[in-house]
DOMIGU-549311 format. One line per 5 residues: their letters; for each residue x, y negated, z of C-alpha. Coordinates in nm, 3 decimals. Each point is the difference from the previous one (the first is absolute). Layout:
BEGIN
a	X,Y,Z  ...
This chain:
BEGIN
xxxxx	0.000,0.000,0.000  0.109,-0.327,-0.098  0.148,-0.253,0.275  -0.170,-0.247,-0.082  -0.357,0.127,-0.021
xxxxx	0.072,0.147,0.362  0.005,-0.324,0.090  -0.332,-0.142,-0.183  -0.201,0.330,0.204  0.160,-0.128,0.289
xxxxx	-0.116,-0.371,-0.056  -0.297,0.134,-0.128  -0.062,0.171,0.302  0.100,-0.258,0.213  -0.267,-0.246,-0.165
xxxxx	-0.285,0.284,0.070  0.020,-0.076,0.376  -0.208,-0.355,0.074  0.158,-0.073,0.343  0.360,0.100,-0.151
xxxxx	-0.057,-0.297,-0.256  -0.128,-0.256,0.236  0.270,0.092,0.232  0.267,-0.104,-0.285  -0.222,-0.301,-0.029
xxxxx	0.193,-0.107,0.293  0.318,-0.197,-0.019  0.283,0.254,0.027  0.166,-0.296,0.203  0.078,-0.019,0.338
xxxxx	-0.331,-0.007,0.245  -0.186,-0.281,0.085  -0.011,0.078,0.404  0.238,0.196,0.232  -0.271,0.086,0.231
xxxxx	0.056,0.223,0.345  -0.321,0.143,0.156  0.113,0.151,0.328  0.347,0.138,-0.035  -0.120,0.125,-0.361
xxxxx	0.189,-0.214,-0.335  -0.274,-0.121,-0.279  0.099,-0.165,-0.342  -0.264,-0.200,-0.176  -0.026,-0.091,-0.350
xxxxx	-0.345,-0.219,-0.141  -0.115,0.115,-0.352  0.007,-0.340,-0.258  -0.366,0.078,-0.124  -0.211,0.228,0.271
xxxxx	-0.061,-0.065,0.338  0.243,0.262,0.138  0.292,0.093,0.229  0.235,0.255,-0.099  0.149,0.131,0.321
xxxxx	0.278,0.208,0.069  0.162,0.164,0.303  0.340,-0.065,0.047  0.267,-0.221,-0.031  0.032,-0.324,-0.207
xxxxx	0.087,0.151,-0.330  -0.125,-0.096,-0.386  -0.260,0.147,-0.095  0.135,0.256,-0.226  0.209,0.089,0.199
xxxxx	-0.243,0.082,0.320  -0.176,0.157,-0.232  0.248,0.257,-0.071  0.076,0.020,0.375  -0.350,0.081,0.097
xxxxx	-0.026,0.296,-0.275  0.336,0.164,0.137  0.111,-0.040,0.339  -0.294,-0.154,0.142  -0.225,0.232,-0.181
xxxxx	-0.028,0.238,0.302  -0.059,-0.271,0.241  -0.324,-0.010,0.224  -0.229,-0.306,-0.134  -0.152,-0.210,0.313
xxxxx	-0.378,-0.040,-0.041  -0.150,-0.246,-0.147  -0.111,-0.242,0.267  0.426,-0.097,-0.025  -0.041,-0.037,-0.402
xxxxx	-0.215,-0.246,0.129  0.132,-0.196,0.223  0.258,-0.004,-0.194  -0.174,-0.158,-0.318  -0.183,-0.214,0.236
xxxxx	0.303,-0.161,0.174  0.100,-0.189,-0.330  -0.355,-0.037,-0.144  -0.128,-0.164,0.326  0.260,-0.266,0.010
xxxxx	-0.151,-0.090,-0.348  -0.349,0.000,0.083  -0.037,0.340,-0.159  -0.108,0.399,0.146  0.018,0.345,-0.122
xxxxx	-0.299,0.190,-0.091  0.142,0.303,-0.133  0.293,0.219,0.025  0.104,0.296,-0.217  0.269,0.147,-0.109
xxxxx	0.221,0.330,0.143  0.323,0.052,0.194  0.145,-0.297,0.044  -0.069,-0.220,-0.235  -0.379,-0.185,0.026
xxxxx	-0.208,-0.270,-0.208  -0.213,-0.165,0.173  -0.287,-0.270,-0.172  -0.079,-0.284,0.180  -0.197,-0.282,0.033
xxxxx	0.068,-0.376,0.075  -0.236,-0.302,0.125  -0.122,-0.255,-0.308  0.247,-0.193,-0.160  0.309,0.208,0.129
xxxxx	0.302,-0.033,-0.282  0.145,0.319,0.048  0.284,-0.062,-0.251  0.087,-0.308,0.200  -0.042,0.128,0.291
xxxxx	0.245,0.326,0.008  0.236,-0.281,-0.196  -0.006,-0.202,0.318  0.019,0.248,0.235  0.275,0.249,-0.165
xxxxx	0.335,-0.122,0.154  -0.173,0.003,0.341  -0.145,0.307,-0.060  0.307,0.222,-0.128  0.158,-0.125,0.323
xxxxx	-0.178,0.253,0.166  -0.418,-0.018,0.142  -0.066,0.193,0.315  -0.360,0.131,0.108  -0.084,0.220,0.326
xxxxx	-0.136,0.377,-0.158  -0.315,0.057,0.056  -0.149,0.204,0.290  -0.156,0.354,-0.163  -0.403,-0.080,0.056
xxxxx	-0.148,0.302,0.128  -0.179,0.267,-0.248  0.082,0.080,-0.321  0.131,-0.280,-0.217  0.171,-0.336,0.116
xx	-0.094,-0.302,-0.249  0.158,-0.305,-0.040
């Protein structure tokens, strides 16, 4: 089989996977937030054109290359649950007037949609608030609720 149409099935198959394309929708830059929750390391990066977070566990890293990191040696890793996906989201999105309102995703990597109040330039905002933000944010993890599932 040629090389080179190896590589077309693999783009091909690549493409047939919705959340695989919106995640390279993402800039493949450095993240947007350094964010701790707990004693646990978050990285944060906003998509240009949806209202979504693209979170990561781990270390400040581009994106391709957490990417890589979280398919091989943190691949194994146990994923916290999702009321820390949350708080996580919500510890940048707050400071902007914004909330998360959905998380999904596996392992430990996690979009997350939000929502922000009327008038809220997202753009702007995350543009304002980067340097600060890549500095490092630091939320409190959130206390387990009782029963089955913990929101957010």
């Amino acid at each position: 089989m040629d090389l080179r149409a190896i590589g077309f099935a693999s783009l091909v198959a690549l493409g047939a996977c919705a959340s695989t394309v919106h995640t390279l929708g993402y800039s493949a830059d450095w993240p947007d937030a350094d964010v701790m929750v707990g004693n646990q390391r978050y990285q944060v990066w906003f998509h240009d054109k949806d209202p979504t977070v693209l979170i990561q566990h781990g270390d400040p890293r581009p994106l391709g290359q957490m990417l890589a990191q979280n398919l091989t040696i943190n691949s194994r890793a146990s994923s916290p649950g999702i009321a820390v996906w949350g708080a996580a989201a919500n510890a940048v999105l707050n400071q902007i007037r914004c909330s998360a309102t959905e998380v999904t995703g596996a392992d430990q990597m996690r979009e997350v949609q939000y929502q922000c109040d009327a008038g809220v330039d997202v753009g702007a905002a995350v543009a304002e608030h980067r340097a600060q933000w890549r500095q490092g944010v630091r939320v409190e993890a959130p206390v387990p609720a009782p029963g089955p599932a913990s929101g957010f």
